[in-house]
N, CA, C and O of each residue as an XYZ file, in Angstrom:
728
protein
N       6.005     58.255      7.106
C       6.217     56.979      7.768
C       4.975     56.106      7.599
O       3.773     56.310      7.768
N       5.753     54.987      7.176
C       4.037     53.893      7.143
C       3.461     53.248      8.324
O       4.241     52.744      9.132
N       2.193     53.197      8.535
C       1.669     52.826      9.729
C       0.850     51.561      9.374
O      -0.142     51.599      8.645
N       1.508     50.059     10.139
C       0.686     49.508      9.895
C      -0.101     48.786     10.757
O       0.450     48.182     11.678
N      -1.534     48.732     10.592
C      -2.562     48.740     11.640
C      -2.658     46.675     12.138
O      -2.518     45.758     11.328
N      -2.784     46.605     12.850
C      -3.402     44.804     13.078
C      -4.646     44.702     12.832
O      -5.642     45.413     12.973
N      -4.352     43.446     12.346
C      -6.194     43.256     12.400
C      -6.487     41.824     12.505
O      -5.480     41.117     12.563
N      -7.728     41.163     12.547
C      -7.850     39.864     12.562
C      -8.052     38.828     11.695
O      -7.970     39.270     10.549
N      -8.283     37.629     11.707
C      -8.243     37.123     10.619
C      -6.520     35.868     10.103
O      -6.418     34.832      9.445
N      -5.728     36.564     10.695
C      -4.484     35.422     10.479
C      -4.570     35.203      8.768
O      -5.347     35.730      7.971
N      -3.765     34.485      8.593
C      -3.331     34.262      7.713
C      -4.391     34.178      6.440
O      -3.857     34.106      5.333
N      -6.201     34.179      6.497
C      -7.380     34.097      5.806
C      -7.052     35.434      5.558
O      -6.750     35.527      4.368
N      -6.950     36.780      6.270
C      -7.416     38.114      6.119
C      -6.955     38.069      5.297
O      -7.606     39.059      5.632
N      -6.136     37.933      3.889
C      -6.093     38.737      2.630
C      -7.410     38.349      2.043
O      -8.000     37.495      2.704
N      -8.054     38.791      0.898
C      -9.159     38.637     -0.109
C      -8.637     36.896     -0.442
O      -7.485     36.511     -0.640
N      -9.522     36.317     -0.425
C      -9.770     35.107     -1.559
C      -8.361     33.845     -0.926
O      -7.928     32.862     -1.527
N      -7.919     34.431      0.591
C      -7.597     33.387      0.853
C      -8.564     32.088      1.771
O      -9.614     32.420      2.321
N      -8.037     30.566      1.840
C      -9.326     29.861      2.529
C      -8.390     29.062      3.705
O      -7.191     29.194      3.460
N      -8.645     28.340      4.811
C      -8.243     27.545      5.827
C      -8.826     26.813      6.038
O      -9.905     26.668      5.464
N      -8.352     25.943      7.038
C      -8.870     25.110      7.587
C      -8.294     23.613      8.130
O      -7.610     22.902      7.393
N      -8.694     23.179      9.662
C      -8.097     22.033      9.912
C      -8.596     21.093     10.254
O      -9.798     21.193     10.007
N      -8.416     20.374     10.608
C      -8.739     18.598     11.705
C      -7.892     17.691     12.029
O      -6.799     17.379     11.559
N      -8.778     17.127     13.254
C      -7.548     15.709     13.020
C      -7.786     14.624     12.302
O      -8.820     14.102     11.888
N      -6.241     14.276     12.193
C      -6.438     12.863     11.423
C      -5.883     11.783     11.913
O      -5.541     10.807     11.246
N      -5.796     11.887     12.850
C      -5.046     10.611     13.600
C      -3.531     10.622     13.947
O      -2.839      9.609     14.052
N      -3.114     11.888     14.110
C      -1.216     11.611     14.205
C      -1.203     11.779     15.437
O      -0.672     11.017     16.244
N      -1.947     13.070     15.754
C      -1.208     13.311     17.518
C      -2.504     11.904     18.100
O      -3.567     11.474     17.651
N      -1.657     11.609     19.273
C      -2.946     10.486     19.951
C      -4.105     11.457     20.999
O      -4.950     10.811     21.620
N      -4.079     13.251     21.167
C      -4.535     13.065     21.816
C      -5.838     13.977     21.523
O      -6.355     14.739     22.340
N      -6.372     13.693     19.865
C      -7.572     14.498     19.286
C      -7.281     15.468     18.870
O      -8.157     15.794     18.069
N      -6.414     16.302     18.930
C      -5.764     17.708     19.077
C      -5.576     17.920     16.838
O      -4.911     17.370     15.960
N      -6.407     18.797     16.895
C      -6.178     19.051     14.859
C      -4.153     18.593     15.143
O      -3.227     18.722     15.945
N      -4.547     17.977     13.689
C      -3.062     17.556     13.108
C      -2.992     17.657     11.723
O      -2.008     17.133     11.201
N      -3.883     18.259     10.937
C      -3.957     18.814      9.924
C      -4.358     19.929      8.942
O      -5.563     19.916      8.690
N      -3.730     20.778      8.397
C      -4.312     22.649      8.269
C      -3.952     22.244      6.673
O      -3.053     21.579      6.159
N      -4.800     22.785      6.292
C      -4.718     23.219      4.615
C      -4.940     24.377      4.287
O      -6.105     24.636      4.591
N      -4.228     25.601      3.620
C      -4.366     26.951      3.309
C      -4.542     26.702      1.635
O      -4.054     25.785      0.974
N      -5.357     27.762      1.192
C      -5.662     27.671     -0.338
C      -6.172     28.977     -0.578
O      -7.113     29.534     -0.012
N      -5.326     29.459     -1.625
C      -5.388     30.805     -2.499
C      -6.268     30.724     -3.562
O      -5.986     29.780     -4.301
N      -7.621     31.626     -4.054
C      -8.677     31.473     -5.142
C      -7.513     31.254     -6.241
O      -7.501     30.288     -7.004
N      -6.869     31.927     -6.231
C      -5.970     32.538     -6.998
C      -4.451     31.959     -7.280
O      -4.010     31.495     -6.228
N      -3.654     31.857     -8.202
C      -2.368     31.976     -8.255
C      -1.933     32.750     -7.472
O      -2.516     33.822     -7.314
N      -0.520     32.372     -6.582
C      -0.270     33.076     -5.337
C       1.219     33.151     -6.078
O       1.689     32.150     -6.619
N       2.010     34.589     -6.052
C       3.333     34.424     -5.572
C       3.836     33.748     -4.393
O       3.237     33.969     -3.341
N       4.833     32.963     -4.382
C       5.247     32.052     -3.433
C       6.531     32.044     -3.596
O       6.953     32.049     -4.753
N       7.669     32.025     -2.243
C       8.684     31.888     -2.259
C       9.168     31.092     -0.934
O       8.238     30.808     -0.179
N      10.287     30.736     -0.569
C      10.408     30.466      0.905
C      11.797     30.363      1.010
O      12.501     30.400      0.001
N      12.372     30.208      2.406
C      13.357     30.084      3.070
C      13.628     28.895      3.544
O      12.853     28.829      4.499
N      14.243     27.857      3.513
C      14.960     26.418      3.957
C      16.297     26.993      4.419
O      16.999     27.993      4.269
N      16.259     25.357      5.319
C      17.188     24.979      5.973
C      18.140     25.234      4.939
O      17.760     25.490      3.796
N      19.920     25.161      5.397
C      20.966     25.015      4.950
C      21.486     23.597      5.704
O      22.248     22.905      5.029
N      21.178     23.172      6.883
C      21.318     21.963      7.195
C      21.587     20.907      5.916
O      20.829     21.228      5.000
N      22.394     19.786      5.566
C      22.808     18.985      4.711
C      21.390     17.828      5.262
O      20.987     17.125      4.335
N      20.826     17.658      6.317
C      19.955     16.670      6.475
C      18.681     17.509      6.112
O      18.225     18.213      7.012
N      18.088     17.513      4.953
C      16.754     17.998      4.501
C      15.038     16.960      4.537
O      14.566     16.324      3.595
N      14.684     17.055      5.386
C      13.397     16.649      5.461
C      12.570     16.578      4.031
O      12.762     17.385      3.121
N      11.653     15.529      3.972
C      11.092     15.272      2.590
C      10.711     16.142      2.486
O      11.417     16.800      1.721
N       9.292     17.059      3.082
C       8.839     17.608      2.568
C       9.213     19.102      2.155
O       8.517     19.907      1.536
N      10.807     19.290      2.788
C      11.621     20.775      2.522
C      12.044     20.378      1.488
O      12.247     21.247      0.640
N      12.389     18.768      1.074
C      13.161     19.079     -0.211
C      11.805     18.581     -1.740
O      12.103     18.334     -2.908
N      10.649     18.589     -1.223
C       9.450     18.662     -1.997
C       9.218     19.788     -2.642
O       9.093     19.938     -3.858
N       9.151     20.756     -1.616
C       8.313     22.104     -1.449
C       9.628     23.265     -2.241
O       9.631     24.279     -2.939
N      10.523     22.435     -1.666
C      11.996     23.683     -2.554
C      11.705     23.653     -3.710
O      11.583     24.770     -4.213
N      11.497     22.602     -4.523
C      11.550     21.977     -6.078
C       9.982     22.883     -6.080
O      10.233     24.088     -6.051
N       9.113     22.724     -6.096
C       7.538     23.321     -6.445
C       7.653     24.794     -6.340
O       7.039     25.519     -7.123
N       8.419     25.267     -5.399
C       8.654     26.701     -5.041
C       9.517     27.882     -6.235
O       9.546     29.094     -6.444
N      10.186     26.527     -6.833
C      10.945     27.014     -7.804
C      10.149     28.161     -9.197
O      10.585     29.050     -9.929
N       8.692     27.439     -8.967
C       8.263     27.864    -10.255
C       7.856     29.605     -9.806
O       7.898     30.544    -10.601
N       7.513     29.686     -8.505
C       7.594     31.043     -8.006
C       6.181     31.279     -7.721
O       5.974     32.429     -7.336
N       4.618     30.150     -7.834
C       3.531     30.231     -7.647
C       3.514     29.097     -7.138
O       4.127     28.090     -7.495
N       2.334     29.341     -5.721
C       1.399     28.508     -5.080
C      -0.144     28.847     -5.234
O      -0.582     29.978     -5.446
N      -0.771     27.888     -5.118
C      -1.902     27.468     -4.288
C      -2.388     27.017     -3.508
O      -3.605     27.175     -3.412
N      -1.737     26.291     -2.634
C      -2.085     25.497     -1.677
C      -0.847     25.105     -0.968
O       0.283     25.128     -1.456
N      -1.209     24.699      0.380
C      -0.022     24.463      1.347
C      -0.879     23.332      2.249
O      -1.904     23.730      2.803
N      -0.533     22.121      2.382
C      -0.915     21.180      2.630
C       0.165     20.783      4.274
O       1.290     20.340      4.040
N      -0.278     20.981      5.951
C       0.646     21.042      6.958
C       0.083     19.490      7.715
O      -1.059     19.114      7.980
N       1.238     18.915      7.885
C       1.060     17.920      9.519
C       1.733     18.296     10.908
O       2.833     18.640     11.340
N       0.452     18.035     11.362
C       1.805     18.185     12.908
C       1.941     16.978     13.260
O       1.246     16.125     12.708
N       2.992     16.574     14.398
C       2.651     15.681     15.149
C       3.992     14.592     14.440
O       4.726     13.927     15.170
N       4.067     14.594     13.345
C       4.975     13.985     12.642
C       5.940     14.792     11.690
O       5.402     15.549     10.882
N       7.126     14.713     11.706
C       8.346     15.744     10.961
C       8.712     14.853      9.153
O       9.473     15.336      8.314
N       8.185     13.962      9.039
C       9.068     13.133      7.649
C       9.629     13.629      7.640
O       9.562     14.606      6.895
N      10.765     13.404      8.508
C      12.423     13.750      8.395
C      12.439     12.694      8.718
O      11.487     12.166      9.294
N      14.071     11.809      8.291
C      14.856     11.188      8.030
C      13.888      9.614      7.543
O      14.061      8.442      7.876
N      12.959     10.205      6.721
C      12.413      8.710      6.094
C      12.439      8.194      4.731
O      11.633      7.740      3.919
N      13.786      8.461      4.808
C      14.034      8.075      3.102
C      13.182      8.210      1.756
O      12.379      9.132      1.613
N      13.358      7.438      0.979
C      12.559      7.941     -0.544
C      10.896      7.741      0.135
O      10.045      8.530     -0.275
N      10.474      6.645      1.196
C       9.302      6.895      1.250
C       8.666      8.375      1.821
O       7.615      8.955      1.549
N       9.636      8.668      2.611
C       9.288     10.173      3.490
C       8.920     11.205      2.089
O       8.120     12.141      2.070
N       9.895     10.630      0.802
C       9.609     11.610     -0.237
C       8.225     11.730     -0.631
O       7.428     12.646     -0.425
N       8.043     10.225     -1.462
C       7.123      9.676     -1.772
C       5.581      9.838     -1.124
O       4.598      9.880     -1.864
N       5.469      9.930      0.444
C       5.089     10.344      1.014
C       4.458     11.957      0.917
O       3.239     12.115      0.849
N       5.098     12.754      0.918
C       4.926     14.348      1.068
C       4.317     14.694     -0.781
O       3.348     15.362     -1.141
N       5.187     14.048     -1.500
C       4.497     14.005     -3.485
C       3.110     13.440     -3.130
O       2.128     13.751     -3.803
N       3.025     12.579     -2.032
C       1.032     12.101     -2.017
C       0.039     13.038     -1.804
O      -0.991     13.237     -2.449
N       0.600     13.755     -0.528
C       0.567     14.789      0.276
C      -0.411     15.673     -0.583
O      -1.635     15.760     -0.486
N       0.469     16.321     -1.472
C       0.654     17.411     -2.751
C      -0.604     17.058     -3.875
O      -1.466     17.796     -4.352
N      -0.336     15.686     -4.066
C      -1.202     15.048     -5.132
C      -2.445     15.162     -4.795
O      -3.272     15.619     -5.584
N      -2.762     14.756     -3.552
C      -4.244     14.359     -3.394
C      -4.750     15.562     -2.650
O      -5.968     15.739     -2.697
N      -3.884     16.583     -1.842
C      -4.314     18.110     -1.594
C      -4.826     18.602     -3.093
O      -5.936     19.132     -3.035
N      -4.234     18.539     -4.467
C      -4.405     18.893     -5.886
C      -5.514     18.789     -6.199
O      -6.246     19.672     -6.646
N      -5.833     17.326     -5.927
C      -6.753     16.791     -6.767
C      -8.036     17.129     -5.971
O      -9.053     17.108     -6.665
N      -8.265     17.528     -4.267
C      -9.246     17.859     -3.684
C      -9.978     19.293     -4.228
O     -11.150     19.466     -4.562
N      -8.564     20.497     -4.182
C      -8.740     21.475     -4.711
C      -8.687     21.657     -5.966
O      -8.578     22.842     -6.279
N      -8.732     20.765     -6.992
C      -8.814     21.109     -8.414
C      -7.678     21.830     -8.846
O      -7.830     22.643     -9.759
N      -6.554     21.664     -8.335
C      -5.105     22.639     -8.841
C      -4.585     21.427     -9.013
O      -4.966     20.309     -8.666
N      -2.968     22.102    -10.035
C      -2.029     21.370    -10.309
C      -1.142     21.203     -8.709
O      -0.780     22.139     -7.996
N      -0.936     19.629     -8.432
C       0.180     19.377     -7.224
C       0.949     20.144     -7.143
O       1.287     20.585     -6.045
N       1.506     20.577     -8.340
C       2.839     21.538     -8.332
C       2.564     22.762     -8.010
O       3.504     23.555     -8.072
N       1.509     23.165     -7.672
C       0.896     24.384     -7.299
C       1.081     24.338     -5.903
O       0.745     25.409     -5.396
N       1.707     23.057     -4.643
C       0.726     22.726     -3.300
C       2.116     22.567     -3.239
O       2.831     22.159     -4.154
N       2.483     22.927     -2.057
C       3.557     22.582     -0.876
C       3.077     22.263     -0.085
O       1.884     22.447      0.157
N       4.079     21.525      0.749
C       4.102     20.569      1.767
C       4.796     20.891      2.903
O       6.005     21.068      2.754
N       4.289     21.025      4.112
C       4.873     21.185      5.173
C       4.556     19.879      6.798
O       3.531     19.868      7.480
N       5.287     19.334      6.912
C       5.244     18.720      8.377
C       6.280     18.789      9.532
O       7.507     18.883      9.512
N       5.357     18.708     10.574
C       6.525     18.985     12.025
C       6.234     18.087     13.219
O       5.141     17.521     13.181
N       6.897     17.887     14.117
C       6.779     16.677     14.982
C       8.183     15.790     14.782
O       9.167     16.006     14.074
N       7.897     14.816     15.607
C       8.705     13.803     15.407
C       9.291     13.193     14.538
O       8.428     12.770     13.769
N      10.645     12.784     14.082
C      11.739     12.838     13.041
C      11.693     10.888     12.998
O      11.556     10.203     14.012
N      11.809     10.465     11.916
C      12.061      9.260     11.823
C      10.821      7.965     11.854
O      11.094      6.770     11.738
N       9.820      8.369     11.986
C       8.978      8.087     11.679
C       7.754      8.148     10.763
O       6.937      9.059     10.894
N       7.563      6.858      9.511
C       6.773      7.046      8.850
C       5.356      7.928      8.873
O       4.482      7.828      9.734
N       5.344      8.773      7.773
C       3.739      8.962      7.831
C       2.739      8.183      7.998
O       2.628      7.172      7.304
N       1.935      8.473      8.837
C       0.069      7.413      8.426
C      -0.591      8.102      7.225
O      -1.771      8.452      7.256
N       0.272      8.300      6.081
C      -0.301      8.188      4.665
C      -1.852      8.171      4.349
O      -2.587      9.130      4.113
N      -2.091      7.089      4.397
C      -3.549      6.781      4.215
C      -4.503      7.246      5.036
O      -5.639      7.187      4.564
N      -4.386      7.751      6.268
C      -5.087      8.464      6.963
C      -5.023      9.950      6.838
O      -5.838     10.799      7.200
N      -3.790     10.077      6.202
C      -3.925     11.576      6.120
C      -4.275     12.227      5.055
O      -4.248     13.457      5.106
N      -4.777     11.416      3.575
C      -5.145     11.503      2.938
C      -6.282     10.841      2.359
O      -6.481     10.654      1.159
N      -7.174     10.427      3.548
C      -8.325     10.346      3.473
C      -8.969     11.667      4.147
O      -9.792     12.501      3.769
N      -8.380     11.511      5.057
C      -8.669     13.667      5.540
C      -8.481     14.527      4.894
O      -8.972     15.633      5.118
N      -7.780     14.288      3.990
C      -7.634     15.813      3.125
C      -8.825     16.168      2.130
O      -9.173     17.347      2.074
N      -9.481     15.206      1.328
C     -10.496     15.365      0.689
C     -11.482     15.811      1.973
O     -12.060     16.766      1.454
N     -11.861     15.739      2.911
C     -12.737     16.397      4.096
C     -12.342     17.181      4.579
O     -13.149     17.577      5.421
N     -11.173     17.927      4.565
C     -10.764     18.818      4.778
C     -10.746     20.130      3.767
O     -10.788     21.278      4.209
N     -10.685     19.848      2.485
C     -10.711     20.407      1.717
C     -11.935     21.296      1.140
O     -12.080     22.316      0.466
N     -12.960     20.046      1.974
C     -14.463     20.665      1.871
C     -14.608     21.659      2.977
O     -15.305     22.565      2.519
N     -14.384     21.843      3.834
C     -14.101     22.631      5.197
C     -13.741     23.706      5.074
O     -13.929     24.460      6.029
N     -13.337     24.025      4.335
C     -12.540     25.524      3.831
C     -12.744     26.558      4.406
O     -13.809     26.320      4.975
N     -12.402     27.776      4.717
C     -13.214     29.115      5.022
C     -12.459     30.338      5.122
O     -11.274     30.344      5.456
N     -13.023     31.222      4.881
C     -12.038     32.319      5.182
C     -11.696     32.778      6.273
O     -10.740     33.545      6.160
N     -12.121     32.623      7.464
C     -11.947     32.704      8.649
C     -11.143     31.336      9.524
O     -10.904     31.369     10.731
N     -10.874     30.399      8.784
C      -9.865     29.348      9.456
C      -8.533     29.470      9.344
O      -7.662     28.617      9.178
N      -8.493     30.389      9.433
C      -6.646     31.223      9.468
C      -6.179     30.637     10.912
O      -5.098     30.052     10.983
N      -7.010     30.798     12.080
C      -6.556     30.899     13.085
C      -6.507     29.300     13.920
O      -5.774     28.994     14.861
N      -7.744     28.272     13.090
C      -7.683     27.241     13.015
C      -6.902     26.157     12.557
O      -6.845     24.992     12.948
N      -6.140     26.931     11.394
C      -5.130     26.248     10.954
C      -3.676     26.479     12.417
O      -3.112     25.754     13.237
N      -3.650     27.678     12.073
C      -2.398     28.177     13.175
C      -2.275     26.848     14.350
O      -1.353     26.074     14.609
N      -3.922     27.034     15.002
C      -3.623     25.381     15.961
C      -3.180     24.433     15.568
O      -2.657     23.636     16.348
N      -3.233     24.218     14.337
C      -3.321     22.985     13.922
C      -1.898     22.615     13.741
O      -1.753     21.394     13.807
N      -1.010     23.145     13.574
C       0.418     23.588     13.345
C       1.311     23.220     14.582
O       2.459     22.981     14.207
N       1.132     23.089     16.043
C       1.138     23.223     16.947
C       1.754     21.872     17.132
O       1.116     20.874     16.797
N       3.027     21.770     17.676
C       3.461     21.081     18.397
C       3.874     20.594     19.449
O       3.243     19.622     19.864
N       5.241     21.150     20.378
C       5.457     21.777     21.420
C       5.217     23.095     21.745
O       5.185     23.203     22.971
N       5.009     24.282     21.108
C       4.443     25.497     20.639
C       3.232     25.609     21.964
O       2.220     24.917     22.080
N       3.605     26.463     22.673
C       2.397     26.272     23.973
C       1.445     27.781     23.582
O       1.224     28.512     24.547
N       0.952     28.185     22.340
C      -0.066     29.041     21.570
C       0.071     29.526     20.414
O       1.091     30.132     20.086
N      -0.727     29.372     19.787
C      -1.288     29.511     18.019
C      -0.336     30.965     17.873
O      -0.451     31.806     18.764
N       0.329     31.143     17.053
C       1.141     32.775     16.270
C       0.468     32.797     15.137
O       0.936     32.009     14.315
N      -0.630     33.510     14.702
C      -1.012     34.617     13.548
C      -1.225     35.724     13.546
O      -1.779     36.027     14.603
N      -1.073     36.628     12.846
C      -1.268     37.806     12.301
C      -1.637     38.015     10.969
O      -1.329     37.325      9.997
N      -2.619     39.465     11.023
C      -2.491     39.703      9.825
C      -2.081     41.860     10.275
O      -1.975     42.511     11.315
N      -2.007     42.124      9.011
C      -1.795     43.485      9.041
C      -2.330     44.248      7.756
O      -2.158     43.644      6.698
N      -3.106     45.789      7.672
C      -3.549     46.241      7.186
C      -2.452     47.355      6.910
O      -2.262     48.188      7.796
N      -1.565     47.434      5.489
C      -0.974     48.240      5.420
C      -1.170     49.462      4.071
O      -1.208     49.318      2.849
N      -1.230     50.206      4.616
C      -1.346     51.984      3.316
C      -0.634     51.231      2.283
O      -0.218     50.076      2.374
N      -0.575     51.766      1.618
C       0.418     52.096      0.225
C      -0.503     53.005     -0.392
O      -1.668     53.243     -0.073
N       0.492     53.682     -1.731
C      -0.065     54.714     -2.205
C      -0.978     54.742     -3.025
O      -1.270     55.811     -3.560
N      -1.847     53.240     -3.411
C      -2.954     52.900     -3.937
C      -3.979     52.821     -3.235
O      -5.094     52.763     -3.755
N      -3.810     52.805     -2.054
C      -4.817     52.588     -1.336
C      -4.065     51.319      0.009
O      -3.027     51.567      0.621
N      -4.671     50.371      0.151
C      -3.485     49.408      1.458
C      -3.956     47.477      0.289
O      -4.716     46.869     -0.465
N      -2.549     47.504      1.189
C      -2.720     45.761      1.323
C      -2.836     45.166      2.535
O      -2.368     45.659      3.562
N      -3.535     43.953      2.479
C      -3.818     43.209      3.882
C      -2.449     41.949      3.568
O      -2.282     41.315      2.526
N      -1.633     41.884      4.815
C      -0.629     40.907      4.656
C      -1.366     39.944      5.838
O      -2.090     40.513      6.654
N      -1.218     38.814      5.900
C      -1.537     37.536      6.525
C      -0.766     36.319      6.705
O      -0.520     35.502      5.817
N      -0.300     36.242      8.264
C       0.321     35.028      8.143
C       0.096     33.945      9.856
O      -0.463     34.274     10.902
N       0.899     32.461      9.428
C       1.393     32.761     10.478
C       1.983     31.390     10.712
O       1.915     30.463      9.905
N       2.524     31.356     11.804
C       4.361     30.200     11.707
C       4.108     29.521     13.458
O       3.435     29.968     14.387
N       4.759     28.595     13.379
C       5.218     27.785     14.838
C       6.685     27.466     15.102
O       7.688     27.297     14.408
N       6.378     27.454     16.433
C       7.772     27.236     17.170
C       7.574     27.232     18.548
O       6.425     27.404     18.955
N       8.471     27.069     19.330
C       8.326     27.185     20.716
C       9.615     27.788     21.526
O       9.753     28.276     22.647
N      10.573     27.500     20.331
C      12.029     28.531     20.888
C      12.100     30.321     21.153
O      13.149     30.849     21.525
């Protein structure tokens, strides 16, 4: 039977992953509203979406990039959902991607996009991508758990984990971690 141990660290604890957040002006009340995760490395990447027919920009961004089956980077807002904001909400979340890219020196198509919050309202664009180049410098391996806040919406405490698991090579460290409040 496999035993697998906890440990700390969130979503940083694997080798050569980096974090990190701040705010940038979405929530009004200072509170980080922005987390960037970044792999040294080419990352296998896959994910799970909605089946909902109303798809948020940046789910139907991140589906298309996901396709190729590698990430590097995951670029999050809180505070705001770009859901239901038409081609700009698209347009929007492709900036997102672009200028997360160009901070970290990867291809966009390498960077998914994730935001949560409030539906129907434009991004502050330009603010949030003037933070990302300062954010990007921020990095660390220990902002696993910093990001997790940062994620945070109605969510009344940060969810990460990581786990230290055997295998018959020796173990892997798995790392993650998600919001919600349901």
């Amino acid at each position: 039977m496999t035993t697998f141990q906890q440990i700390a660290g969130g979503v940083t604890a694997p080798s050569g992953f980096h974090a990190g957040a701040l705010h940038c002006g979405i929530k009004k009340d200072g509170a980080p509203d922005l987390a960037l995760l970044f792999s040294e490395k080419p990352a296998a990447a896959a994910g799970v979406f909605t089946r909902n027919l109303v798809k948020a920009a940046p789910v139907q961004y991140s589906k298309e990039v996901l396709k190729a089956g590698i990430l590097r980077a995951v670029i999050i807002n809180s505070g705001n959902a770009n859901a239901v904001t038409g081609e700009r909400g698209f347009q929007d979340a492709k900036a997102m991607a672009r200028t997360a890219g160009d901070a970290l020196a990867v291809s966009p198509q390498q960077v998914a996009v994730a935001s949560t919050g409030t539906i129907g309202v434009p991004l502050p664009i330009d603010r949030i991508q003037e933070a990302i180049g300062k954010l990007a410098r921020k990095l660390t391996a220990t902002g696993g758990d910093e990001a997790a806040r940062a994620i945070m919406t109605t969510d009344t405490f940060p969810k990460s984990i990581a786990l230290r698991v055997p295998v018959s090579s020796g173990e892997i460290i798995i790392g993650g971690m998600t919001k919600g409040a349901g």
